[in-house]
LOTI-134556 format. One record per atom (N, C-alpha, C): residue in one letter; x, y, z. Coordinates in steps of 0.1 Angstrom, whole numbers, padded with zeros to 4 digits, always signed. Example, Ala and Ser with C-alpha at 12.3 -4.5 7.8 and 13.67 -1.06 7.14 Angstrom:
BEGIN
A+0132-0057+0078A+0123-0045+0078A+0132-0033+0078S+0128-0022+0071S+0137-0011+0071S+0129+0000+0079
END
This chain:
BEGIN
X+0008-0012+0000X+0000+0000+0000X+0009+0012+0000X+0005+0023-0008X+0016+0037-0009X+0013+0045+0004X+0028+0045+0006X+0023+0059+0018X+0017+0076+0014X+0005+0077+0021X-0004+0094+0017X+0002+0100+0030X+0008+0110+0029X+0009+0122+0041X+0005+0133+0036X-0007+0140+0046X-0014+0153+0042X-0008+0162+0056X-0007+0171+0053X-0007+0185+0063X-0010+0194+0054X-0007+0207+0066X-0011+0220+0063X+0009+0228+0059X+0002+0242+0056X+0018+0248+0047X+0007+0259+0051X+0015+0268+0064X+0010+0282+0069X+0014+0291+0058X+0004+0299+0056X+0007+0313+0048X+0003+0326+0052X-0004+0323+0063X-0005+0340+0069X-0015+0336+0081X-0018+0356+0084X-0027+0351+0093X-0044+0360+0092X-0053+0357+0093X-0065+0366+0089X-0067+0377+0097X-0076+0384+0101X-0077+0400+0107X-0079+0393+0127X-0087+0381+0127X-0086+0374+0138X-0076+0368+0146X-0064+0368+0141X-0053+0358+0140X-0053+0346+0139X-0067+0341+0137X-0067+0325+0127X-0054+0326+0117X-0053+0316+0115X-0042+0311+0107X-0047+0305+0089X-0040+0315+0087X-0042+0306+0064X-0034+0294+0064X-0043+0289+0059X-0029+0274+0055X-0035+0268+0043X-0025+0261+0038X-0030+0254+0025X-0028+0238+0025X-0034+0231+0023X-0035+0215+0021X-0028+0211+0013X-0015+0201+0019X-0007+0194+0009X-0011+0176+0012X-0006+0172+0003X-0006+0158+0000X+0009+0156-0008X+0011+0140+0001X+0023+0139-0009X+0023+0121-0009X+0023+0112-0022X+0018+0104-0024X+0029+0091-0025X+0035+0089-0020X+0045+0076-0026X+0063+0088-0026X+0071+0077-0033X+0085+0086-0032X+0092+0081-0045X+0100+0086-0049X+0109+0081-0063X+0112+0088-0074X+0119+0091-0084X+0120+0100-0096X+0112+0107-0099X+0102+0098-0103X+0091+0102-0110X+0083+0113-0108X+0082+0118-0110X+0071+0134-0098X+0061+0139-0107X+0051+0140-0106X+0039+0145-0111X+0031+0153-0099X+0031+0168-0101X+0023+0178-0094X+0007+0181-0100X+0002+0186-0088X-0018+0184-0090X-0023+0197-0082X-0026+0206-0088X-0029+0216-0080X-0046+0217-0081X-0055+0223-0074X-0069+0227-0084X-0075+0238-0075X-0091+0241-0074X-0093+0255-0067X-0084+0263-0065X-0077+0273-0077X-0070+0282-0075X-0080+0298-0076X-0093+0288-0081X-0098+0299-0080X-0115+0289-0070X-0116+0303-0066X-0125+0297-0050X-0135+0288-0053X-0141+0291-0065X-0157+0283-0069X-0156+0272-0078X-0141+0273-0081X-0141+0260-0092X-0137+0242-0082X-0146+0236-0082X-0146+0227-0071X-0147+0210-0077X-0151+0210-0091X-0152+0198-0094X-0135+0188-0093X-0127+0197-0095X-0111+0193-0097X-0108+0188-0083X-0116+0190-0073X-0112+0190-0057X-0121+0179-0060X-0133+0176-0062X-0141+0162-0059X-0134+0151-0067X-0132+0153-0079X-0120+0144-0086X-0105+0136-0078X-0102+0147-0075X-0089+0145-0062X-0090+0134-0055X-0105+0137-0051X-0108+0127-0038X-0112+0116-0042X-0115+0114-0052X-0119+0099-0059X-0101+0094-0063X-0094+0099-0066X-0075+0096-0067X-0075+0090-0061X-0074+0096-0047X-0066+0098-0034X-0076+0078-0025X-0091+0078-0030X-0092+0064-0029X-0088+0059-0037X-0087+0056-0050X-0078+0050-0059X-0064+0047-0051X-0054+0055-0054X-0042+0054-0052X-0041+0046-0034X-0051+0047-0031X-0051+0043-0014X-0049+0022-0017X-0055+0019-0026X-0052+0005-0029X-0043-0002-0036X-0032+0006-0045X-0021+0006-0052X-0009+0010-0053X-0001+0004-0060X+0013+0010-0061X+0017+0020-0067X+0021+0032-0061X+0028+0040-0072X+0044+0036-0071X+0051+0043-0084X+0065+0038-0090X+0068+0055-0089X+0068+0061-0082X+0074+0077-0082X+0068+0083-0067X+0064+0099-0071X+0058+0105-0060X+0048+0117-0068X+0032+0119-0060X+0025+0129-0064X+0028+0135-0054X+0027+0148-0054X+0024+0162-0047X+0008+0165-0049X+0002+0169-0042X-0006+0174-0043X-0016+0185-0037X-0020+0193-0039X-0026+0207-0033X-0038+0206-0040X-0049+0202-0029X-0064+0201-0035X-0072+0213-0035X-0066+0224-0026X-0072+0241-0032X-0061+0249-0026X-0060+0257-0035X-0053+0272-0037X-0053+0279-0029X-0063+0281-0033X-0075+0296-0028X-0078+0292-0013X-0076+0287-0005X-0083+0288+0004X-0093+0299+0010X-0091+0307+0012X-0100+0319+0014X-0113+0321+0002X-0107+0320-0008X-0121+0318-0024X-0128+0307-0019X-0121+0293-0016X-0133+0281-0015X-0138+0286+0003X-0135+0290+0009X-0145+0292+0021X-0153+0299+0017X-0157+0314+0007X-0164+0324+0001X-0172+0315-0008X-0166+0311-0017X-0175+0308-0026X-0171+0314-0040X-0164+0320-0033X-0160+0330-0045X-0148+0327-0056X-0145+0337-0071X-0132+0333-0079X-0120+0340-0073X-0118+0346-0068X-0104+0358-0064X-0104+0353-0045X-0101+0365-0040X-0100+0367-0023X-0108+0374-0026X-0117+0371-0005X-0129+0383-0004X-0118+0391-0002X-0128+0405-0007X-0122+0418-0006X-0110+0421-0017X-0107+0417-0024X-0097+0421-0034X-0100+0412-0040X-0100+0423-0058X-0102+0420-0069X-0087+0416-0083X-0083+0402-0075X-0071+0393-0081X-0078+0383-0085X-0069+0377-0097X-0069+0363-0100X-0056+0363-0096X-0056+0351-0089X-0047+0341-0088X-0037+0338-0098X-0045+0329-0108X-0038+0325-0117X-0030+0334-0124X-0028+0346-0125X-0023+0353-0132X-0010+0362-0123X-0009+0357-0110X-0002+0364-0107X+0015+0353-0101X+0016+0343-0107X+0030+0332-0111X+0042+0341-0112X+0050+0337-0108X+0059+0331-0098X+0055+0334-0082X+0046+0346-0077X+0047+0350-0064X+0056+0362-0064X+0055+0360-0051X+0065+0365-0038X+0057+0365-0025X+0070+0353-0016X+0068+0355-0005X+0062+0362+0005X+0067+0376+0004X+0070+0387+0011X+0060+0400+0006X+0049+0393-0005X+0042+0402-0009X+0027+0403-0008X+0015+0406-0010X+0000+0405-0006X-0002+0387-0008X-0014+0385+0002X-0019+0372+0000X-0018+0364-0011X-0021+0368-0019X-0024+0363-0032X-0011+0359-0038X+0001+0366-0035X+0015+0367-0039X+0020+0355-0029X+0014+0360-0018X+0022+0346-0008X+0022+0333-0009X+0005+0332-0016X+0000+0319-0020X+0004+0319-0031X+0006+0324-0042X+0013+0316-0056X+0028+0312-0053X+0031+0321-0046X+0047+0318-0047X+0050+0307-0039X+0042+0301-0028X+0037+0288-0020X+0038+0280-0026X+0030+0278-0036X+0026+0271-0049X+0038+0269-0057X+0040+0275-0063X+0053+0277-0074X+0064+0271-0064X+0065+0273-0058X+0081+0266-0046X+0078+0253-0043X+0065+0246-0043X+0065+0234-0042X+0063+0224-0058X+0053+0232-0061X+0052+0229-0077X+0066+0223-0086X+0080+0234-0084X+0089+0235-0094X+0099+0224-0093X+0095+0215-0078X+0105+0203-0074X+0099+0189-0084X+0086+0193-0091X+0083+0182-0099X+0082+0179-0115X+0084+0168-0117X+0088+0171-0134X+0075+0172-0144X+0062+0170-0140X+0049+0172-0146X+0041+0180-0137X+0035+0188-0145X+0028+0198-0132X+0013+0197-0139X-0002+0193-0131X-0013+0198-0138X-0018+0209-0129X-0030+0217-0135X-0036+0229-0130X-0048+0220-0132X-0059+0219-0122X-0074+0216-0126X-0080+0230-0122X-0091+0234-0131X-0101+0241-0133X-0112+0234-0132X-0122+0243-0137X-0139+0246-0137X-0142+0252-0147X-0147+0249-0158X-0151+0260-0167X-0166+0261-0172X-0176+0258-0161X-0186+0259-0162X-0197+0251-0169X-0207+0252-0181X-0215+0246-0187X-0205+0243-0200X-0199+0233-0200X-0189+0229-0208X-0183+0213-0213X-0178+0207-0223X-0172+0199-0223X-0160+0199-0216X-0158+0186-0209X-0139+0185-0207X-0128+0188-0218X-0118+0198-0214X-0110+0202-0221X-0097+0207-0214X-0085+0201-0225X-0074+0208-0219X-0066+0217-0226X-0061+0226-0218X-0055+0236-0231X-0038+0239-0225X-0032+0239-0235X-0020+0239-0242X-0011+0252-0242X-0001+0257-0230X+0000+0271-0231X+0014+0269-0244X+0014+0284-0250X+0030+0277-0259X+0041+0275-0251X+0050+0271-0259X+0056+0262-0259X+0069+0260-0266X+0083+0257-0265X+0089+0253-0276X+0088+0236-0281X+0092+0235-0294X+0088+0221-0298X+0091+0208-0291X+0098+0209-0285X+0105+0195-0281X+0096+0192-0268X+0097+0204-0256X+0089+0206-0249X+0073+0206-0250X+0067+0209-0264X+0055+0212-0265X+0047+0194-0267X+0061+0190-0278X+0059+0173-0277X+0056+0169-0267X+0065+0170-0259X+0063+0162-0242X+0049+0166-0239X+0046+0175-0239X+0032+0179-0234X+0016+0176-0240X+0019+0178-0250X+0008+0170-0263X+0010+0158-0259X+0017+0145-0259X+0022+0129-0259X+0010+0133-0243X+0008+0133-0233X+0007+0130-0221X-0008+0137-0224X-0009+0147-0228X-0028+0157-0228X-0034+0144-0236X-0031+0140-0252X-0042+0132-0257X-0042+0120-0251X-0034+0115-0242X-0036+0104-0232X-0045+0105-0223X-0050+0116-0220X-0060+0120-0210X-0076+0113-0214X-0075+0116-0229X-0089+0107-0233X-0102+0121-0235X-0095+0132-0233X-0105+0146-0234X-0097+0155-0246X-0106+0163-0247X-0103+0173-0260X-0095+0181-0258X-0081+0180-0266X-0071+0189-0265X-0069+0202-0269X-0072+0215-0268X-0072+0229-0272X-0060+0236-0271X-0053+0242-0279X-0045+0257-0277X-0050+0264-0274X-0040+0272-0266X-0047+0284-0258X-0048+0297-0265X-0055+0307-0264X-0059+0317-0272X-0045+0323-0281X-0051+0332-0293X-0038+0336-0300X-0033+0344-0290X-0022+0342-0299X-0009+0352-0292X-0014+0365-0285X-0020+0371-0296X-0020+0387-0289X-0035+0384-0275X-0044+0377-0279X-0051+0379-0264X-0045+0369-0254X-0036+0357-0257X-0027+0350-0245X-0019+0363-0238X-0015+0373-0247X-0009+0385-0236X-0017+0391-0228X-0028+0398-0235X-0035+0404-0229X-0040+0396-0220X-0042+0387-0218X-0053+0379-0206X-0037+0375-0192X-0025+0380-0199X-0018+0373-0188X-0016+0363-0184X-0016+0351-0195X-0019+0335-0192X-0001+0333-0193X+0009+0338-0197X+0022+0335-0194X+0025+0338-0176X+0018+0343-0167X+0021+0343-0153X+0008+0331-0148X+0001+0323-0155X-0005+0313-0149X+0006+0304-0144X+0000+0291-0139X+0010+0282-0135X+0014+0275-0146X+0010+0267-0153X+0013+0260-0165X+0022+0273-0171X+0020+0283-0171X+0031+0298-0183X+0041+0298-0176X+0042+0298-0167X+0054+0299-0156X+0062+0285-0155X+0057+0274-0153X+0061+0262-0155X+0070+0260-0168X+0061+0261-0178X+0068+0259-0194X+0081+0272-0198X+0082+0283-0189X+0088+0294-0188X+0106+0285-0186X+0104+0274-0170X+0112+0270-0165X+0115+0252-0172X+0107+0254-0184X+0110+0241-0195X+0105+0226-0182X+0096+0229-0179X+0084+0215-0169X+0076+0217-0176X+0069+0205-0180X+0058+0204-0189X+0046+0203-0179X+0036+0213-0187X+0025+0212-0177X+0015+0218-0185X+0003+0215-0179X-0012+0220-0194X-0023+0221-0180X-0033+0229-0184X-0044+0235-0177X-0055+0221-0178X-0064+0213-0168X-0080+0206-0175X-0084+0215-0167X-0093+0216-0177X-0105+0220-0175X-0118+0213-0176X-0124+0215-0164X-0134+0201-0161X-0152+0212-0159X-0162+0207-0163X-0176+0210-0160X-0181+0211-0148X-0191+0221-0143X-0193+0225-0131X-0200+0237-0129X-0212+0241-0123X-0217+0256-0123X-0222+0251-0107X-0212+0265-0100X-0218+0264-0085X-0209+0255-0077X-0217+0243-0082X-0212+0226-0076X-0199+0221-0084X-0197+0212-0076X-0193+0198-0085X-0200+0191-0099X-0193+0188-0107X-0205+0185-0122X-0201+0170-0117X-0212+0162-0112X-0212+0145-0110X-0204+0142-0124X-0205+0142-0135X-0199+0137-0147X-0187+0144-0149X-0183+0154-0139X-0171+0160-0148X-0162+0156-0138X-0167+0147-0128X-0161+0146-0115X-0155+0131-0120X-0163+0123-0120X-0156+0111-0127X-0148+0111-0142X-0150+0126-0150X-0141+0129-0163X-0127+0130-0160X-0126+0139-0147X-0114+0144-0138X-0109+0134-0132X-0111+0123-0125X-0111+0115-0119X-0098+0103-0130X-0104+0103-0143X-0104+0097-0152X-0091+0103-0160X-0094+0117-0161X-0083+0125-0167X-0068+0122-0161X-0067+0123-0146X-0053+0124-0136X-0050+0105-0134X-0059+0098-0137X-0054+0084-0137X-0046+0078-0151X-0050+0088-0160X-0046+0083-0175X-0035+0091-0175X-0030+0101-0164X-0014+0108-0169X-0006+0104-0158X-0013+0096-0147X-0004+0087-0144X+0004+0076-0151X-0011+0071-0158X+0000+0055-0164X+0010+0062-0178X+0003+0072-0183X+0013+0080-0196X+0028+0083-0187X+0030+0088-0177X+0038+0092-0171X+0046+0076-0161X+0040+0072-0164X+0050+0055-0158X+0046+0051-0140X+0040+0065-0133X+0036+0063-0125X+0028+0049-0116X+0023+0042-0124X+0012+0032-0122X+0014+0025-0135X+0008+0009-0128X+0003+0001-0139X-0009+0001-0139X-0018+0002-0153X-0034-0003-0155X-0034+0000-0167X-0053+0000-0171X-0053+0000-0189X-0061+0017-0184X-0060+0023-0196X-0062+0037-0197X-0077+0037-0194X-0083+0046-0190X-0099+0053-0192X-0104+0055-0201X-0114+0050-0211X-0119+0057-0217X-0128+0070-0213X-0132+0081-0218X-0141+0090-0219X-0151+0089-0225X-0164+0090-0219X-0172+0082-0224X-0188+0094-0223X-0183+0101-0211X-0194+0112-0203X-0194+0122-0215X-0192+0126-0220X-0187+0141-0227X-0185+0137-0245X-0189+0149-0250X-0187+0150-0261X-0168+0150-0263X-0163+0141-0271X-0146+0145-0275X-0144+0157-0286X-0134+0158-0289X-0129+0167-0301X-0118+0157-0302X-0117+0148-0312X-0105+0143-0317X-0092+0148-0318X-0095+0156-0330X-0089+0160-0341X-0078+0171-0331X-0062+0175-0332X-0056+0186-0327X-0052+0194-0340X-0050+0210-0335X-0044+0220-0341X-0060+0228-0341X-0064+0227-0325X-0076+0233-0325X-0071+0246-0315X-0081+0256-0311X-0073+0265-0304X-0087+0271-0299X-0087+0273-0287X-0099+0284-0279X-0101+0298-0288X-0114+0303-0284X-0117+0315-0287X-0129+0321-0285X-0132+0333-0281X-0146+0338-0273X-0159+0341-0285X-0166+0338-0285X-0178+0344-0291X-0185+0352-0277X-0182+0370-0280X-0188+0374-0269X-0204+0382-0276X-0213+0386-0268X-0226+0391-0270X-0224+0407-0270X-0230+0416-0278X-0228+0428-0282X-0237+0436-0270X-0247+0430-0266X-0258+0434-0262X-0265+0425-0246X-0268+0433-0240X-0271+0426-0224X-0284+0418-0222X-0286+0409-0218X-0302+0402-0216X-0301+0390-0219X-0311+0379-0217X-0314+0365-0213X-0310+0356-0230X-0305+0350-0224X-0294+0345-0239X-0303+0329-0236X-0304+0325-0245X-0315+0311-0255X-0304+0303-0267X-0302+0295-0260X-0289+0287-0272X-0297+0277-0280X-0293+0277-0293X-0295+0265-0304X-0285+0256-0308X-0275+0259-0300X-0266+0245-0304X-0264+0238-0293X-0254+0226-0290X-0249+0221-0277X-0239+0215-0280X-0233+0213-0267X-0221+0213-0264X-0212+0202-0273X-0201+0204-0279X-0194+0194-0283X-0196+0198-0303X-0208+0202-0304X-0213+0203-0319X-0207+0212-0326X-0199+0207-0339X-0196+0212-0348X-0205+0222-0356X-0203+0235-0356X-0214+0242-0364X-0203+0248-0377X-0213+0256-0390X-0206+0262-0397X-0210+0275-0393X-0196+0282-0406X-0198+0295-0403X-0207+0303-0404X-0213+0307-0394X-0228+0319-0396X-0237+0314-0387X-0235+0300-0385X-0244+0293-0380X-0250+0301-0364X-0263+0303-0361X-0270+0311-0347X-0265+0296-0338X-0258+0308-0328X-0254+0300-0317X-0266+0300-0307X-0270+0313-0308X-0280+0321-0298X-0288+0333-0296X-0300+0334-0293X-0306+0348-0294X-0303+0353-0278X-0305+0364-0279X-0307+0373-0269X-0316+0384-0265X-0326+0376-0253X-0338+0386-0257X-0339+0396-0246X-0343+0407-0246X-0346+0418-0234X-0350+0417-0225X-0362+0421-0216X-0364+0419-0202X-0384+0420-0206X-0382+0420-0223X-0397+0426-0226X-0399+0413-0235X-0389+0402-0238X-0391+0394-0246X-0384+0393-0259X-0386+0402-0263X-0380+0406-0277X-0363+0403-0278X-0366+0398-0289X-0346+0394-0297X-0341+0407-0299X-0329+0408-0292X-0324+0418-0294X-0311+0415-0301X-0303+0404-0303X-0293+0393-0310X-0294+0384-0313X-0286+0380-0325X-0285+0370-0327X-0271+0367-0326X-0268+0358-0321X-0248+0357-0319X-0244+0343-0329X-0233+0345-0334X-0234+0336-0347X-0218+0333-0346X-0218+0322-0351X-0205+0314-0355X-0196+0325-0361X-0186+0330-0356X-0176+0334-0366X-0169+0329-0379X-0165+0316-0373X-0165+0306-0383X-0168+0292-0382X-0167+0286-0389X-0168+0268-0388X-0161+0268-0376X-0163+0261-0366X-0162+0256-0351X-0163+0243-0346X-0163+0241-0330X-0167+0235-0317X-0173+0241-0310X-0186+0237-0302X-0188+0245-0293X-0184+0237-0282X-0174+0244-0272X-0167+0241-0262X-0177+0246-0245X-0180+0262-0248X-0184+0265-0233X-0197+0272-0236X-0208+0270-0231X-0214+0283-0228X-0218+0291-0217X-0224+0302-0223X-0227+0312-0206X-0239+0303-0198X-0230+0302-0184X-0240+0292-0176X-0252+0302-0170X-0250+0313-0164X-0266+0317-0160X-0275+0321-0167X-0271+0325-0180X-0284+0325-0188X-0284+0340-0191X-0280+0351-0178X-0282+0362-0181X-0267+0370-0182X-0272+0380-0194X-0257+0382-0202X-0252+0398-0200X-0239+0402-0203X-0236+0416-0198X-0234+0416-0215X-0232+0429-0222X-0228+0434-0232X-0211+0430-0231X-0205+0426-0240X-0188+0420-0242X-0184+0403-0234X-0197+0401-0228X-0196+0390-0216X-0192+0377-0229X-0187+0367-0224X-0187+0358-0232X-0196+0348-0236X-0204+0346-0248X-0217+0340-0250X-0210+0325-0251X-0200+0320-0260X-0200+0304-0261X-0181+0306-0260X-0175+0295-0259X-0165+0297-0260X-0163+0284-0275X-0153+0283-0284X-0153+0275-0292X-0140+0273-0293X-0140+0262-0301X-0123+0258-0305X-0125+0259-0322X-0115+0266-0326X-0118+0270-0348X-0102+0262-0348X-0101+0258-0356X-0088+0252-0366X-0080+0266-0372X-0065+0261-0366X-0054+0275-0374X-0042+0268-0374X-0037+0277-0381X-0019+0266-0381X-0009+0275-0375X-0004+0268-0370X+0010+0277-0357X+0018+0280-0369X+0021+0291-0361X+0029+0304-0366X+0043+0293-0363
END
C-alpha cells in the first residue's frame, strides 16, 4: 500500500489571527514526480471532488514515483465561494511566480510555485462551467511542447490551444501556473473540467479519469487507460480556444450544444430583453466546436456568450 501524508503549509494570518494554511498531500516517493494543483480559483470545485476519488484509488495501489498534491489554492475563495480573495479584486492565476514577502495572493502563488517546481509534470485543474472537458496547451517550444501534447491526448478529453498570441498576452496566461512552468522548461497543461456552483457528478468522474490516464502515460502506475465516455470529444488537434462574446445585455436562449460542430454563420443564440423581444443574434464566426457556454443564462454586453475551438496553423 503507498504511503499518503497530508498536512497544512502556513501562509498568513487573517484579521482574527486565525491562521491561512493550505493542504498538501504527498503520495508515494521516487523519480518520477507528477504535481496536481486545483481551486486556484475559489468556486471551481469539481477538480477537488476528482482529487478525492485519486486519493481512494491510489489508497489500494502502487505508485513507482511520488505525487504532490494541493487540493485548493485559494483557500479563502473556497470558504467564500468566491473566484479571487474576499475583498480584493485578483486572480490568482495570473499572478505566477509569487512573492513570499508580498500580498496574500502573492504569498500563495509563490507557496505554490516553490512546491510545484520540485516536480517534473505539473497539472492545474479548473472549472469552466457549462462545458465539455477540455485541456489547453500554453505555448511552448517544440520539443517541450511534444512532451506535453504525448501526455494531454492520453487524457482521453479534448485537447485545445490556448488563445492567440496577442489575447494570451493580454489575458496574462504567461504568469499562470502551466506559463510559468513551461517558462522553467516543466511540462504542464491547464483541464479543464464541468461545473456551475457545484461539483458536475460527470465532470467529477471525467477528472477522476483524466489524472489516472497521466499517471499511467507518465509511468507512475500500472493499468489500462480510461476511456471518456461522459462528454462529447474533439478528436482531431491543431484546435485553439476563442470567445464568441454578446454585443448586447439580456437572457441569452442557445440552439446548439455542447461538443457540436457548427458552420460559419451558423446562430449560436438569441438574446432577448427583459420585454421578450430578440435583441441578438450571436453567430459562428467561423466553422467551429462548441466548447463552453454562458452558464446563467443572463448576459452583460462583451460577456462571453460560447467559448469554441476554430482550426489555425501555428505560426
Amino acid at each position: 500500500m503507498t504511503k499518503i501524508e497530508k498536512r497544512y503549509i502556513e501562509i498568513g494570518f487573517r484579521p482574527d489571527g486565525s491562521s491561512i494554511r493550505i493542504p498538501f498531500i504527498k503520495i508515494g516517493s521516487g523519480d518520477k514526480k507528477l504535481f496536481i494543483a486545483a481551486v486556484v480559483h475559489g468556486d471551481e470545485v469539481t477538480g477537488l471532488v476528482s482529487i478525492w476519488k485519486l486519493l481512494e484509488y491510489v489508497d489500494k495501489i502502487s505508485i513507482h514515483g511520488e505525487i504532490g498534491i494541493v487540493p485548493v489554492i485559494n483557500i479563502e475563495g473556497f470558504n467564500y465561494c468566491v473566484r479571487g480573495i474576499p475583498l480584493a479584486t485578483v486572480d490568482l492565476n495570473r499572478l505566477y511566480p509569487g512573492d513570499p514577502k508580498g500580498s496574500l495572493a502573492e504569498r500563495i502563488t509563490a507557496t505554490i510555485w516553490k512546491l510545484a517546481k520540485g516536480y517534473e509534470f505539473i497539472v492545474d485543474m479548473h472549472t469552466a462551467g457549462l462545458s465539455i472537458p477540455f485541456i489547453l496547451i500554453d505555448p511552448a517550444p517544440p520539443e517541450l511542447r511534444k512532451k506535453i501534447i504525448d501526455v494531454a491526448v492520453k487524457t482521453g478529453i479534448t485537447v485545445l490551444d490556448e488563445y492567440a498570441p496577442e489575447k494570451y498576452e493580454l489575458k496574462k496566461l504567461a504568469a499562470s501556473l502551466p506559463g510559468v512552468a513551461i517558462k522553467e522548461s516543466i511540462p504542464s497543461f491547464t483541464v479543464e473540467l464541468p461545473g456551475v456552483i457545484g461539483p458536475d457528478e460527470k465532470g467529477v468522474s471525467v477528472g477522476f479519469k483524466v489524472l489516472k490516464n497521466i499517471m499511467i502515460a507518465l509511468g507512475l502506475i500500472e493499468d489500462s487507460y480510461e476511456e471518456v465516455n461522459e462528454y462529447p470529444v474533439i478528436k482531431e488537434l491543431g484546435y485553439r480556444r476563442e470567445d464568441v462574446t454578446a454585443l448586447h445585455g439580456g437572457f441569452i436562449e442557445y440552439n446548439v450544444t455542447l461538443g457540436e460542430k457548427v458552420k460559419e454563420n451558423t446562430r449560436i443564440a438569441i438574446i432577448r430583453n427583459v420585454f421578450g423581444e430578440i435583441v441578438e443574434e450571436v453567430k459562428a464566426p467561423k466553422e467551429c466546436y462548441i466548447v463552453a457556454l454562458h452558464d446563467s443564462r443572463r448576459i452583460w454586453s462583451g460577456s462571453t456568450a460560447a467559448l469554441i475551438a476554430v482550426k489555425y496553423t501555428p505560426r
